[in-house]
N, C-alpha and C positions, 0 to 999 in steps of 0.2 A: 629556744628559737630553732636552736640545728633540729631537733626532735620533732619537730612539730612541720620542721618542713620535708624530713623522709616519712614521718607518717604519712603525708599527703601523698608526696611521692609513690609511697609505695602503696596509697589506693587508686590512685592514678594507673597504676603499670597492671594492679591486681584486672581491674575495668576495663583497659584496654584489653588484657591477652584472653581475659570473658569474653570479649565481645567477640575476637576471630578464632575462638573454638567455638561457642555455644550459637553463635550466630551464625544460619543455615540459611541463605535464598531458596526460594521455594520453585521447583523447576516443574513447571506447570505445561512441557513438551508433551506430554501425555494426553492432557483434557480436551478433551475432543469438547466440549460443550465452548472454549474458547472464555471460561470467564475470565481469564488474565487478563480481557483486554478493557479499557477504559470505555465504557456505555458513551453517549451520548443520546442528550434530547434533542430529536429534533423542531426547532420551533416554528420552523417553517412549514407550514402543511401543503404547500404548493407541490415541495421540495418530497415531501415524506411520499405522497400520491405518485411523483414522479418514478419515483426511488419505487414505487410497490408494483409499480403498470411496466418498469422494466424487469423486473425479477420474475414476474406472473408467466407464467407459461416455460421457464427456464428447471424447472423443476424435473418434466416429462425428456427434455433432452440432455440432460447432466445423469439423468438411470439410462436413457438408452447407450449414451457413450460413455456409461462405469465413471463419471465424474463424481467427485465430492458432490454432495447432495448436504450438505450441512452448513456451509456457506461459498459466500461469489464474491469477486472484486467487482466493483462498478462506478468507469469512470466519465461522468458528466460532463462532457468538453463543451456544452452551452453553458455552464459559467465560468466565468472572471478567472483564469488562471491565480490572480491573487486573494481568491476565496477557494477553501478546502471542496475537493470536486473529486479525490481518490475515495470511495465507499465502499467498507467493508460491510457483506451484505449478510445479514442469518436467517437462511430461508427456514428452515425450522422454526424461528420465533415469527418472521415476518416483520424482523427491525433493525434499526441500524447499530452495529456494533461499535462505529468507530470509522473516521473519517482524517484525509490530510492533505495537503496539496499534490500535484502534478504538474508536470510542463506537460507542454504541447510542441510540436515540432517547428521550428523556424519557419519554412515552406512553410505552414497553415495562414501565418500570421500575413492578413491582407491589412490594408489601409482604414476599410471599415470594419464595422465592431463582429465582422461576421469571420468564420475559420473554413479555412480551403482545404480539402481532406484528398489524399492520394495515394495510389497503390505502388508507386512507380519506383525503383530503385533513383537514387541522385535527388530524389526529391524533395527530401529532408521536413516530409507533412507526416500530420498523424495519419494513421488507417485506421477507418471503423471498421467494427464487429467484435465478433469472438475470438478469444485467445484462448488456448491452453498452454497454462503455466509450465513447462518445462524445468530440466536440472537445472543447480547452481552450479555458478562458476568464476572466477575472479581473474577480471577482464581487469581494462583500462581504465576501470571508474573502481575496481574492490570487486566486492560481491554484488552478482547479477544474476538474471533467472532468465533463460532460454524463451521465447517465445513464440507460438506456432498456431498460424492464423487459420481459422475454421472458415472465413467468408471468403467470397470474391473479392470479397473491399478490402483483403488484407492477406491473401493467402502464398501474399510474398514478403511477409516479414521476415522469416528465418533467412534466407538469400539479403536480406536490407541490414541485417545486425539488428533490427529490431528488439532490444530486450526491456527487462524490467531493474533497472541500479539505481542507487542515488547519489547523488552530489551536492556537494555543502553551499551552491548557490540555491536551494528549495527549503523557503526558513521551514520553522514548525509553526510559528503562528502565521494568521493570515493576514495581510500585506492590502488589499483591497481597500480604497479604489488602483493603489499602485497593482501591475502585473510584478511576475516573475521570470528570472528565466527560461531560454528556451534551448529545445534539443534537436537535435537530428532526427527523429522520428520517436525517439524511443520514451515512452510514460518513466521519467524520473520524478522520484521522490525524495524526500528529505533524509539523511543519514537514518536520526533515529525511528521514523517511522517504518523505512525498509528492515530496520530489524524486529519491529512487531509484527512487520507481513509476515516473513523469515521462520518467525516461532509457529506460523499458522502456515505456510507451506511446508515446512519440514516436519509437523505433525502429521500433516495428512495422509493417509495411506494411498488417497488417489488423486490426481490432478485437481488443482482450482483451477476454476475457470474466471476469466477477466472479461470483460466485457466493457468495449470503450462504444460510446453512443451520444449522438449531437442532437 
């Protein structure tokens, strides 16, 4: 009986100490083609059209300002904060890579189902337009990414602290018809979804561009 319970024993110990030599995570920081990340279909075609008439013509000003040209952030603040509305966009394929919630600012949030949008420091609303992705840095919430607004409708984020972190009130799944938390201005996301952004900003040689639109 003793025999038979260190044989086990010691193919147990053999298994385990294989597994954390021989077994290698595969660091896929390099691939520019982004297949690391989880596809989704989109089944919504309303949704898919949407997603393709905001990316169109984003192509001609991501070359003129040395932007990544291989993919865009793009976030839908017409729906439901408790349905996934952060879109990782691959204008190379022309589809969607992968998708995950967002807040929305405090200030947005009116009494009707509609969102109030503002540029204004104290204001605590989202701002639309164009973002570029700036450095990381590990602020009050962990790790965050600088944000630096291209439009009039936002070209006082960096002055507002407007960045890009996330915080463990932003589930992973979607929560709809319940909402989710809200922020100060800033597009939060879920802990682990900011770390698949993370792999795809920190790959890029040159800026993503984010693009929040109602």
């Amino acid at each position: 009986m003793k025999i038979t319970s260190l044989l086990f024993l010691g193919i147990a110990t053999v298994t385990a100490v294989g597994y954390f030599f021989w077994y290698k995570p595969k660091d896929n920081k390099a691939n520019k083609n982004y297949s690391f990340h989880v596809k989704i279909n989109v089944a919504d075609k309303a949704l898919d059209t949407r997603l393709k008439q905001k990316a169109e013509g984003l192509l001609d000003y991501l070359e003129e300002e040395n932007f990544n040209t291989e993919v865009c952030f793009l976030i839908d603040m017409n729906i439901n904060s408790g349905k996934k509305r952060f879109f990782v966009y691959n204008l190379e394929k022309d589809s969607l890579e992968m998708a995950g919630l967002v807040t929305h600012g405090s200030g947005s949030f009116k009494s009707d189902s509609s969102l109030y949008f503002s540029n204004e420091s104290g204001s605590n609303c989202t701002s639309l337009g164009k973002y570029k992705i700036g450095k990381s840095y590990n602020g009050k919430f962990g790790l965050a990414y600088k944000l630096y607004g291209l439009d009039k409708t936002n070209d006082n984020a960096f002055e507002r602290f407007v960045v890009l972190h996330a915080h463990s009130c932003v589930p992973e799944a979607e929560v709809y018809p319940e909402s989710i938390c809200e922020s100060w201005g800033c597009p939060t996301v879920s802990p682990i979804f900011l770390q698949s952004l993370k792999k795809m900003i920190d790959a890029s040689e040159k800026p993503i561009l984010l693009k929040i639109f109602y």
